[in-house]
C-alpha positions in Angstrom: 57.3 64.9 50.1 54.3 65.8 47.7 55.0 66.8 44.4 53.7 70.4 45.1 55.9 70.7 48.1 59.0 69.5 46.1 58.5 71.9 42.9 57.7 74.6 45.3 61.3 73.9 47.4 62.8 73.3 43.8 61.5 77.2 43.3 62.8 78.4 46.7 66.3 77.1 45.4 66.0 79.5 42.2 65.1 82.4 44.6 67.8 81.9 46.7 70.0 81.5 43.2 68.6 84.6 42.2 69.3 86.5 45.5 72.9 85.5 45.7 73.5 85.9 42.1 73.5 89.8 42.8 76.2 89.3 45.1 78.5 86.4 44.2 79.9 85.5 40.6 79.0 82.4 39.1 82.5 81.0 39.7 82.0 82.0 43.4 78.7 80.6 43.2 80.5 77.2 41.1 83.0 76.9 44.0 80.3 76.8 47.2 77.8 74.3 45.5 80.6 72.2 43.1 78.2 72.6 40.2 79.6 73.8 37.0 78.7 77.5 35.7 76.8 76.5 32.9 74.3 74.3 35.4 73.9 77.0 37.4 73.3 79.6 35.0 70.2 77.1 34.0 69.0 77.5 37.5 69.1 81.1 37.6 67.3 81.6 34.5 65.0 79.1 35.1 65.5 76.8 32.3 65.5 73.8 34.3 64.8 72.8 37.5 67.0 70.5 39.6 66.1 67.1 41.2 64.5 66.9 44.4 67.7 65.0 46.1 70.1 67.8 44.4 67.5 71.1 45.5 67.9 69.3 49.2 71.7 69.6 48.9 72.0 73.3 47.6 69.6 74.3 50.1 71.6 73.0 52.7 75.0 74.4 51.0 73.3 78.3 50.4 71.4 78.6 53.2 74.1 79.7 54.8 75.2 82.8 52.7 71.7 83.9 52.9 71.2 87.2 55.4 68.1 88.7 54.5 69.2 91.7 57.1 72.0 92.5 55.6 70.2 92.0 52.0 67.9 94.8 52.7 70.3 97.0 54.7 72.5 97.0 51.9 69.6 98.2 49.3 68.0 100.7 51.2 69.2 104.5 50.2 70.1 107.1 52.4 70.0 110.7 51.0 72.2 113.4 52.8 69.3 114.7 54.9 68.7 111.0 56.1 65.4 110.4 54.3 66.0 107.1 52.8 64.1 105.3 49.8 63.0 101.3 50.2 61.9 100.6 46.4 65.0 98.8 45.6 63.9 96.4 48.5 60.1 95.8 47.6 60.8 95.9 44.2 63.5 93.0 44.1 60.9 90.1 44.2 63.2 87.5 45.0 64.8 89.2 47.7 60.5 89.7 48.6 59.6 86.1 48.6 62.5 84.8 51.0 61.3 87.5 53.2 57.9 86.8 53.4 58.6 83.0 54.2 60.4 84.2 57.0 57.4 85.9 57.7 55.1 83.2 57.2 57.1 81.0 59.7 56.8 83.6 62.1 52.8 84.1 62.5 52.4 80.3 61.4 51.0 79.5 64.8 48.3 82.6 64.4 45.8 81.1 62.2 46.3 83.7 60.0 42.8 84.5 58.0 43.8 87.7 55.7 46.6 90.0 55.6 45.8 93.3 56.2 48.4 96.7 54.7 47.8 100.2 53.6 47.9 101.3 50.0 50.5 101.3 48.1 53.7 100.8 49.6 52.6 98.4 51.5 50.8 95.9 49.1 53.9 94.1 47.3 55.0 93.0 51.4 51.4 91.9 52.1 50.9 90.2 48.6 53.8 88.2 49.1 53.2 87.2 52.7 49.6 86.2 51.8 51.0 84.0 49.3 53.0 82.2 51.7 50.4 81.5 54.4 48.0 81.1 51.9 45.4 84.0 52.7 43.6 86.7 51.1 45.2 90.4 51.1 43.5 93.3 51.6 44.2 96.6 51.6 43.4 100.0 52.9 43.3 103.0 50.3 42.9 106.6 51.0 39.9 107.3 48.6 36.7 105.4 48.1 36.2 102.8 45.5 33.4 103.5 42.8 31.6 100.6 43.0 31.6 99.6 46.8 28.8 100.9 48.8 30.0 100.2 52.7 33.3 100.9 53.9 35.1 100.8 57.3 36.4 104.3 57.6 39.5 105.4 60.0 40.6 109.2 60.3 43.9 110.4 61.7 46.2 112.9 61.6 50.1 112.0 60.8 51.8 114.2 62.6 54.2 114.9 59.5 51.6 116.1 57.5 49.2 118.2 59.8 46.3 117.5 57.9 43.7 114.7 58.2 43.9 111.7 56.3 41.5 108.5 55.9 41.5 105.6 55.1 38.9 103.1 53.7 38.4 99.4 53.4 35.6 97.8 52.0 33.5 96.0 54.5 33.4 92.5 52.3 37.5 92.4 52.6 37.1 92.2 56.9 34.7 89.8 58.6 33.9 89.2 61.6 36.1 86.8 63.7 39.1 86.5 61.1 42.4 86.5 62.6 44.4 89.4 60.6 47.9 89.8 60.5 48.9 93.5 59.2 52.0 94.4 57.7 53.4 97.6 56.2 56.6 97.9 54.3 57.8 100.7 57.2 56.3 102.3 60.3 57.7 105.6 61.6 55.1 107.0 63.9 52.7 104.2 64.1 49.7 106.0 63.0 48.6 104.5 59.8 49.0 101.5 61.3 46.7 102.5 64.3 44.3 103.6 61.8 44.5 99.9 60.8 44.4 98.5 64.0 41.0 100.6 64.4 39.4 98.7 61.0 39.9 95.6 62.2 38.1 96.8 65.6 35.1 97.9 63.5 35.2 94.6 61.6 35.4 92.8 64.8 38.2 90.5 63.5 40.9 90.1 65.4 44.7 91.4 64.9 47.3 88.5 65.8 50.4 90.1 64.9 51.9 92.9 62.7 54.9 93.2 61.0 57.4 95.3 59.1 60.1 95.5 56.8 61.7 98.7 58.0 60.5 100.1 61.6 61.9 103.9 63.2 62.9 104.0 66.5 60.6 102.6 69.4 57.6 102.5 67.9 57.0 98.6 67.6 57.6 97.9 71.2 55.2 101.1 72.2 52.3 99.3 70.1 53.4 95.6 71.5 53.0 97.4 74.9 49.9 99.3 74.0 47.8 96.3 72.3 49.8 93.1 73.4 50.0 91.0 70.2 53.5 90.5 68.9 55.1 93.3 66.4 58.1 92.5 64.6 60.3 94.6 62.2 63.1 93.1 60.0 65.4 96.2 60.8 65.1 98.8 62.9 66.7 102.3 62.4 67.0 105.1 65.4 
């Protein structure tokens, strides 16, 4: 193993510390890895790193206990109309990076060239996914930048607002022939992401996949049907 692949599994292991940490106790967390409180407490905080041999070990010992389903299901908020609010999940960056090497693992074989998302919510998803498959991400916004002069422009109507909407990407962040994976933090109707879709057609890159943190219904297996690349959600609500 390379010494940037070890430090960045000894990193994965303070993560995954992290993650647990806001379920399980330190003595719970003392009791599954045999490790004393105050060692573990140095993880956490990042004080110190483990060895290589011991980060193999934990790994193997937390690994287990790790259900990144269940982790976001259990953050996201539900009001009493059903509306329900994801910041607590794309805010918790730990909880962000172990999902996006889940990700990563799953568009591997893609080749992926950028990520592609829609501003804002979208960007801490496709930041941290570009990170792990070591890309560029790009990202659509829904006013012009000063400064850019050509854009690849997309307008739709959501059908929850009525009213048109654009989006625009500058035309350096797209080129032609890059295999773009887009993701989005959730997809209800499917229409922003469409609207994506459609950029990367003007660009004439190519979209190998799309994914997404939260999805609504049967929308992902309408647009696998519709533009047959693979589209994955983390957890789907009807």
């Amino acid at each position: 193993m390379s010494q940037l692949k070890s430090v960045q599994e000894k990193l994965r292991l303070v993560r995954i510390l992290r993650l647990l940490k806001k379920t399980y106790t330190y003595e719970e967390l003392s009791k599954i890895t045999g490790l004393p409180i105050t060692v573990l407490n140095r993880y956490v905080r990042g004080k110190v790193l483990p060895s290589a041999e011991r980060t193999r070990e934990l790994l193997k010992l937390l690994l287990p206990y790790v259900n990144i389903e269940e982790e976001v299901k259990k953050r996201i908020k539900f009001d009493e109309y059903g509306f329900f609010d994801n910041i607590p999940v794309i805010s918790d960056t730990a909880l962000m990076s172990i999902i996006a090497e889940d990700v990563a693992s799953r568009f591997m074989d893609k080749n992926v060239d950028k990520v592609l998302t829609a501003a804002t919510d979208g960007i801490p998803l496709g930041v941290h996914v570009a990170r792990e498959l070591n890309v560029d991400v790009v990202y659509a916004k829904k006013k012009k930048e000063v400064g850019v002069e050509k854009f690849y422009e997309v307008s739709y109507v959501p059908s929850a607002s009525g009213s048109v909407t654009t989006l625009y990407l500058p035309q350096w962040a797209l080129k032609k022939g890059e295999n773009v994976l887009i993701v989005d933090d959730v997809i209800r109707s499917g229409e922003t992401q469409k609207a994506l879709l459609e950029m990367c057609k003007q660009a004439v890159a190519k979209p190998v996949g799309m994914f997404f943190l939260i999805s609504v219904g049967d929308v992902i297996d309408k647009l696998k049907e519709e533009y047959n690349i693979p589209v994955e959600s983390l957890i789907r609500l009807e």
